[in-house]
N, C-alpha and C positions, 0 to 999 in steps of 0.2 A: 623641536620647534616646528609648528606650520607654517604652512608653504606661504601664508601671508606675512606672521611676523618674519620670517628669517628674509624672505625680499624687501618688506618694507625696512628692515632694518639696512641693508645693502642701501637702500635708494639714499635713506638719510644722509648715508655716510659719502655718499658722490653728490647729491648737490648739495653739501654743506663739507666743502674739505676743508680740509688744513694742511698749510706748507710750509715745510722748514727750509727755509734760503738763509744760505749763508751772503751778509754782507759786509764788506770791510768798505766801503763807502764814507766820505765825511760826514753824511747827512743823517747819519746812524748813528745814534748816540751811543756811550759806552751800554754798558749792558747787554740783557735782553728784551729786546724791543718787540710790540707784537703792532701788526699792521692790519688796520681795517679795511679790507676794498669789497664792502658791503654795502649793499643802501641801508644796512639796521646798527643802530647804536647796541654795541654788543658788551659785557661784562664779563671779565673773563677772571676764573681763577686758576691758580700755578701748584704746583709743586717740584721744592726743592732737594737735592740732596742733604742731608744732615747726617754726617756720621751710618749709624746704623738704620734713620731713618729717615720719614720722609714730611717734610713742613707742606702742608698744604695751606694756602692763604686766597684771599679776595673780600673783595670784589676790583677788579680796573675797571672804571668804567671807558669807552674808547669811542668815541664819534665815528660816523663814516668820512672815509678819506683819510684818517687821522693813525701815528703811531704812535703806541705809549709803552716807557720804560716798564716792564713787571719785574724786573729783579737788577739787580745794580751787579756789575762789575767789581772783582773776576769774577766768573764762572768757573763750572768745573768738568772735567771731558766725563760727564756721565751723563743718563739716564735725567730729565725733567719732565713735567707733566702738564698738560694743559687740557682745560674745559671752558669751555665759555658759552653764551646762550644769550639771547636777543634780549634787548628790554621789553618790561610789560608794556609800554606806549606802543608797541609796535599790533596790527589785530592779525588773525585767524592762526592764533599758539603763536608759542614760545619755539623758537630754531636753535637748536643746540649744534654744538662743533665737538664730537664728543671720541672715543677713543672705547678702549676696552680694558683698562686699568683701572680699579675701582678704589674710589679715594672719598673720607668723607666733608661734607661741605654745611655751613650752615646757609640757606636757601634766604634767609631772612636780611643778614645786614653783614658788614664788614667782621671775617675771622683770621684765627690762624691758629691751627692746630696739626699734631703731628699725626702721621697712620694710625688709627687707632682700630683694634681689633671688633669693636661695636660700634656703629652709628648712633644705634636710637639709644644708647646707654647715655650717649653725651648729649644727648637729644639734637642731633646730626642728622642727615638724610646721605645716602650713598649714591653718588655721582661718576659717570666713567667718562678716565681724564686717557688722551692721546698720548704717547713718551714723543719726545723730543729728544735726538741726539745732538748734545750742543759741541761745535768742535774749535772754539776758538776761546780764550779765557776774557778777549777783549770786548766782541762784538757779535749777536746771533740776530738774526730778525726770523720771526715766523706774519706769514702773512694768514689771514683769513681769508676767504673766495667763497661764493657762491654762482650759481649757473652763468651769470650775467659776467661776462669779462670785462669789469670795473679798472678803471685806471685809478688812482687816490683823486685826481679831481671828478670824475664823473661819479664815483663814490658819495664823493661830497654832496655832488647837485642830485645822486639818485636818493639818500637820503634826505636832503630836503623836500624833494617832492613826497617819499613817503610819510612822510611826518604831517605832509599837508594833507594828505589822503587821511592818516589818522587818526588825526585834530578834527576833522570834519573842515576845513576850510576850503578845499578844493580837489575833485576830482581827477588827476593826472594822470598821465603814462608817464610810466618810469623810464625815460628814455638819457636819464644823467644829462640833460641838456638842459640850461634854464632860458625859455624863450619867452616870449612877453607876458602868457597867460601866468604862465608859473611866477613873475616878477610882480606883476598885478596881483596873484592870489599872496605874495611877502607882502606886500606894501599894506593892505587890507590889515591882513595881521598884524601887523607893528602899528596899524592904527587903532585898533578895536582894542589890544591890550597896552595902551600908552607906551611902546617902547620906542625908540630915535629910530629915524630912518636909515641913520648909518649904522646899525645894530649890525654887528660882524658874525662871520657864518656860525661862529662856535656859541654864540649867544642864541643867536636864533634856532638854530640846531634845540639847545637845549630848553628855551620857552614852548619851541612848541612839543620835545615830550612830553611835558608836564600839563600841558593841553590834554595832548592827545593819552594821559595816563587818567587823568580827571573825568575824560568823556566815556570811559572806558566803563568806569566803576559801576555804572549802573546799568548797563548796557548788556545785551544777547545772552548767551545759553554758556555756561560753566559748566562742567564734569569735574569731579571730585573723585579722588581715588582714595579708599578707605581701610584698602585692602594690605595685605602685610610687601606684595610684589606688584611692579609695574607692569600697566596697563597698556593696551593697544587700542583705543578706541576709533570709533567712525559714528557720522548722525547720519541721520537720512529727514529730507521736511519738503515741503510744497514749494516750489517754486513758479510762478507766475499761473499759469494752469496746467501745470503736471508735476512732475518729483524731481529730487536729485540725492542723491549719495554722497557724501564724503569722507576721506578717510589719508592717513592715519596719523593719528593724534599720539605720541608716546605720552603718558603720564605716570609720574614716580610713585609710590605708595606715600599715602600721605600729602598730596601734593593736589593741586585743580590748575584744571586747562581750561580757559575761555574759547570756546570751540566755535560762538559766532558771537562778535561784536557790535552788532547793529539790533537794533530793535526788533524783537521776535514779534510774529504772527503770534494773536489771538486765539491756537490752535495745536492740538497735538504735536510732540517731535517723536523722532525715534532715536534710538541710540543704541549701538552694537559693540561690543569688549572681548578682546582677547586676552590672557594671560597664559605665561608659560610657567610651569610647576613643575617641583622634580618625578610627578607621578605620571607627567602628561601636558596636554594641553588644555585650559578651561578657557569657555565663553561663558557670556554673559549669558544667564537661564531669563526663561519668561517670552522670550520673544516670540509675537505676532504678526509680524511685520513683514513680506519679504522684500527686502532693497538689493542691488546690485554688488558688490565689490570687486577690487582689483587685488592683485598679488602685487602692484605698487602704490603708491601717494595716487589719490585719484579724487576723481570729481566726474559722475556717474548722474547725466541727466535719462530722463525715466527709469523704471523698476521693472517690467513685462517682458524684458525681451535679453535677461542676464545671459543667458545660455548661446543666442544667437551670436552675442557680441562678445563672447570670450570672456565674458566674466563670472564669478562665483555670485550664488545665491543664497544668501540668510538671514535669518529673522531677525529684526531690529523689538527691543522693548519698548513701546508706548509708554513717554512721558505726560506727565499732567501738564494744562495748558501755561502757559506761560500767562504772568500778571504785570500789568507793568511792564511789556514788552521785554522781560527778564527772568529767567529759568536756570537753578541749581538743580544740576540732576546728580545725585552720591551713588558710590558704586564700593559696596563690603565684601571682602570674602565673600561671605555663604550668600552673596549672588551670583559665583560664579559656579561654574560645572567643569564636570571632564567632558573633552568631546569623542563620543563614542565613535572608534577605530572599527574598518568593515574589516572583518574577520578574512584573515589571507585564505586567499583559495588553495588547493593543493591538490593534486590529479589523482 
């Protein structure tokens, strides 16, 4: 693996953890409960013990701030498995809470199927779910977290603010506090789409995904992965009067990322892919471009001066310009390459 995927993959897994807390609490329902203290309305799917195998199921859907039952009471002192991944209403990708157990999932709508030895036979995609050791038969909660130390009510109110960010309704800090601008930027909302002003959080929450899933649809720059294995990607585009860089995007085979959700420049983009293979490692071939990157999740304004600044320099491929303030960019197999290894020295 190179030195970019095998760190980018590290970064994911620290600011998108997962934790198993045990709670024997009233306020915990029987079950296994799984808890959001995320600002992203998250979907999460499970797997269960069964005999000799293993039931994977989903979708839950889970609000910020909110917990919901994924499997009912008893439990069993073994081995469970959890994935989960943000909604598409949410913009710049999809955030996954992912593990290194590979289980298959249908990416599409509500399933439940058992380990099956092929994915794409059952026309499945393959998913890596986290183990969970449950140790109580009556009651397990796992919480979700990201970088931000969410309590379940600032959760609440950091998801409402992001939702207004990605509805296009208002511009906010995510700062989990609802202060007047952000009470003003609800009230608007609930007027412009006929809903009652006493519209409660879990309503509103939900009107405006579907806002912000609508606004989405026609909107910025998509990557498609076409290929048999998952992608690393990063873009690179013009920002005000110079460059920036961005990076890393995981995408599954067969799967597309909305890499920018806002209305693209009339103008060239670039875009860079990794793949790891069992012969090697491939990037994307064709690139002209050089742009910056990092060895983690990064956001790289200008391109001239990678080497100064500690970062890697490599050719990004020139996309066609975007129509319509909107660009699919697809990525096949035989675009990618091995990346040639400098021959070990030896004295």
């Amino acid at each position: 693996m190179s030195h970019l995927l095998s760190a980018a993959l590290a970064t994911a897994s620290l600011v998108l953890p997962i934790s198993g807390l045990l709670s024997a609490n009233a306020q915990t329902a029987e079950g296994w409960s799984v808890c959001n203290e995320t600002s992203m309305i998250v979907e999460a799917a499970t797997g269960r013990p069964n005999q000799s195998t293993t039931i994977i199921e989903g979708w839950t859907r889970i609000r910020p701030g909110e917990c919901r039952v994924v499997l009912p009471a008893p439990l069993q002192a073994e081995p469970y498995y959890l994935y989960a991944r943000s909604s598409k209403a949410h913009r710049n990708g999809t955030r996954v809470w992912a593990g290194d157990y590979e289980f298959c999932v249908d990416t599409q709508g509500s399933f439940s199927v058992e380990s099956a030895p092929s994915c794409e036979a059952m026309g499945l995609e393959p998913r890596k779910f986290k183990p969970i050791m449950i140790e109580s038969r009556n009651r397990w909660k796992t919480t979700l977290k990201e970088t931000q130390k969410w309590t379940a009510e600032t959760a609440r109110n950091a998801g409402v603010q992001r939702l207004l960010n990605d509805a296009g309704v208002e511009n906010t800090t995510l700062d989990g506090y609802i202060g007047r601008r952000t009470r003003g930027a609800i009230a608007e909302f609930l007027r412009e789409h006929d809903l009652p002003s006493d519209t409660d959080d879990s309503q509103l929450i939900d009107a405006l995904e579907q806002t912000a899933i609508e606004r989405s649809r026609d909107l910025g720059l998509m990557i498609c992965n076409r290929a048999d294995e998952r992608i690393w990607s990063a873009i690179g585009r013009r920002r005000g009067e110079g460059w920036e860089s961005r990076g890393w995007w995981p995408i599954e085979a067969g799967a597309c990322e909305r890499v920018v959700d806002a209305s693209l420049l009339a103008t060239e983009h670039y875009v860079y892919a990794e793949m790891e293979a069992e012969a090697g490692m491939k990037r994307l071939a064709g690139g002209n471009e050089a742009f910056c990157v990092s060895r983690t999740k990064f956001a790289i304004l200008g391109r001239t001066t990678c080497e100064q600044e500690h970062y890697d320099q490599v050719d990004f491929v020139t996309t066609d310009v975007p129509e319509d303030g909107k660009l699919v960019f697809e990525i096949f197999g035989r675009d990618m390459e091995f990346v040639e290894q400098p021959e070990s020295e030896t004295e």
